[in-house]
C-alpha positions in Angstrom: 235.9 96.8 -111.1 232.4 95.4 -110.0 230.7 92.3 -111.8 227.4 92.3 -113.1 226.8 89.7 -110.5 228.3 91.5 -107.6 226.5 94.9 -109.0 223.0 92.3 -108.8 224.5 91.3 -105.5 225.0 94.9 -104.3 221.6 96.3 -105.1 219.4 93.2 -104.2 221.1 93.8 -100.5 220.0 97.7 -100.7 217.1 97.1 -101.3 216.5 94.6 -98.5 215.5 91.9 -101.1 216.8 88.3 -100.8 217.8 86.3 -103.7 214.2 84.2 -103.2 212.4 87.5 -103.1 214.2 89.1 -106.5 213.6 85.8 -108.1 210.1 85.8 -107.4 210.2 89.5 -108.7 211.2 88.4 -111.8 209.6 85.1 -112.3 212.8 83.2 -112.0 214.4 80.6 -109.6 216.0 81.9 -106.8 219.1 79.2 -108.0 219.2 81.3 -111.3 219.6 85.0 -108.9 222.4 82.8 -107.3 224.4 82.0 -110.4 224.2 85.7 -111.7 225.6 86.5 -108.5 228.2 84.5 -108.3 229.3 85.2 -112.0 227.9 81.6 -113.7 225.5 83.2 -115.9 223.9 86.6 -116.8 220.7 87.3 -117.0 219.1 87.9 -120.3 218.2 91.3 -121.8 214.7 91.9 -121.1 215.7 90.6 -117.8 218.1 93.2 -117.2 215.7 95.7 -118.3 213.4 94.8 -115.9 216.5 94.5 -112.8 216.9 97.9 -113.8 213.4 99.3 -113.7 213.1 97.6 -110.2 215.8 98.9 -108.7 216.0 102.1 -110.6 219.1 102.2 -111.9 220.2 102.4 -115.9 221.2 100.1 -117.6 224.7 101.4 -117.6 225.2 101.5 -114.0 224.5 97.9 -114.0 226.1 96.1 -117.1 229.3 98.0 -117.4 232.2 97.0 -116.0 233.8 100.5 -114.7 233.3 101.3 -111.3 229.8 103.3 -110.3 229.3 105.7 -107.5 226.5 104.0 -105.6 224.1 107.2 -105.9 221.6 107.1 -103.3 218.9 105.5 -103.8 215.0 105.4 -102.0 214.0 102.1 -101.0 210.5 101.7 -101.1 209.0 101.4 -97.3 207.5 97.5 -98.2 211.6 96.5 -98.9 213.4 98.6 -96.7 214.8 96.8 -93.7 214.9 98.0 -90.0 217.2 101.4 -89.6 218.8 99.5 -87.0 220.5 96.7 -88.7 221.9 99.2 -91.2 225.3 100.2 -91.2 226.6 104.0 -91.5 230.2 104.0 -93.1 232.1 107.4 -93.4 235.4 107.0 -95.9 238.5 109.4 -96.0 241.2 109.7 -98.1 243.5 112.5 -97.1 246.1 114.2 -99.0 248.8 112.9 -96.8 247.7 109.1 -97.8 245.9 108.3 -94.9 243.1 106.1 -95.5 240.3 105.8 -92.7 237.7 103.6 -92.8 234.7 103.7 -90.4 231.9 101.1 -89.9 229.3 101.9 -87.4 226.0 100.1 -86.8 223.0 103.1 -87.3 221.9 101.9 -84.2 225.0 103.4 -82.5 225.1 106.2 -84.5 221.6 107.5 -83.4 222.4 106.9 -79.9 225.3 109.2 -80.5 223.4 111.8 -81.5 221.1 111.7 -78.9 223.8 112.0 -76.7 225.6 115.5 -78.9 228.0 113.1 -80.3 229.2 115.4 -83.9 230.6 114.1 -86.6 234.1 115.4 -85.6 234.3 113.3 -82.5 233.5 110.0 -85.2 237.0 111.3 -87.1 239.1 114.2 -86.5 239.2 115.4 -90.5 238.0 118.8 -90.8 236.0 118.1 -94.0 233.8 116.3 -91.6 232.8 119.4 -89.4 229.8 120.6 -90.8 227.8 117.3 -91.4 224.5 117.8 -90.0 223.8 114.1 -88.2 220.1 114.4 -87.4 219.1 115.4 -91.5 221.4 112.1 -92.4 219.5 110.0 -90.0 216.3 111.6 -91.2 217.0 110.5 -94.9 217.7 107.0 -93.7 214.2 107.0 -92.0 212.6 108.1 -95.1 214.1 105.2 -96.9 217.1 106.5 -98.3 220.4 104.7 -98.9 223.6 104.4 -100.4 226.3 107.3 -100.4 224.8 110.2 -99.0 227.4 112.6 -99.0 230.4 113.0 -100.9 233.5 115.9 -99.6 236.3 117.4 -101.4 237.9 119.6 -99.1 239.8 122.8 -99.7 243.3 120.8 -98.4 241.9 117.9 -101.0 240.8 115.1 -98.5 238.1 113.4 -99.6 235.3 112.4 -97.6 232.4 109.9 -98.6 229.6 108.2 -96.1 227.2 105.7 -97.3 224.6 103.9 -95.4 223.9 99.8 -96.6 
């Protein structure tokens, strides 16, 4: 289960903010971000209304302890940091308890592309076959992150990929 603080954490880094730059947001010290996110304090209510208005999110993804799904989000183009020094992460979990965990740098991941690389040659799982590279590298230029796609194959592998 996430923290509130590593949920503030989590969010503040998708949305290309640093602690100084939420703090500023919300008329706080950048000290006070810090101890939220390390799970010394919590911010107040009307504090946490306004964390949740700015990074458009409910109330409920943030406060409650039970694991959330990291929907995707779009980061507004002022916040959003260069597509390059983001990282693409694809996540399977196959039936047969395999669990494969892939990190590449976007960077890498657009070179691929413009070289035919497919999803298939990134992992072998089937459920990965039809994942259209170019339209998830469009919606990362346009600002979008978090988990972008989420596969529950016929065989019952599972399949997410998430870009932070």
């Amino acid at each position: 289960m996430k923290t509130l603080g590593k949920k503030i954490s989590e969010v503040r880094k998708l949305h290309g903010m640093t602690q100084e730059e939420l703090a500023v947001k919300l008329n706080v010290t950048s000290q006070a971000v810090s101890k939220w996110e390390n799970d010394l304090s919590i911010p107040d209510l009307p504090t946490l209304i306004e964390l949740s208005d700015l990074f458009h999110i409910s109330l409920d993804e943030l406060v409650k302890q039970k694991e959330t799904l990291a929907a995707p989000i779009v980061v507004e183009e002022h916040l959003r940091k260069p597509v390059d020094q983001m990282m693409f992460k694809v996540l399977v979990s196959s039936v047969d308890g395999d669990k494969v965990k892939i990190n590449l740098p976007m960077a890498l991941v657009k070179a691929g592309v413009k070289i035919g690389m497919s999803m298939p040659q990134v992992g072998s799982n089937d459920a990965l076959k039809n994942i259209d590279l170019d339209s998830l590298i469009y919606m990362v230029d346009q600002g979008v992150m978090g988990k972008l796609v989420e596969i529950e194959s016929a065989d019952g592998d599972h399949v997410e990929i998430f870009v932070e």
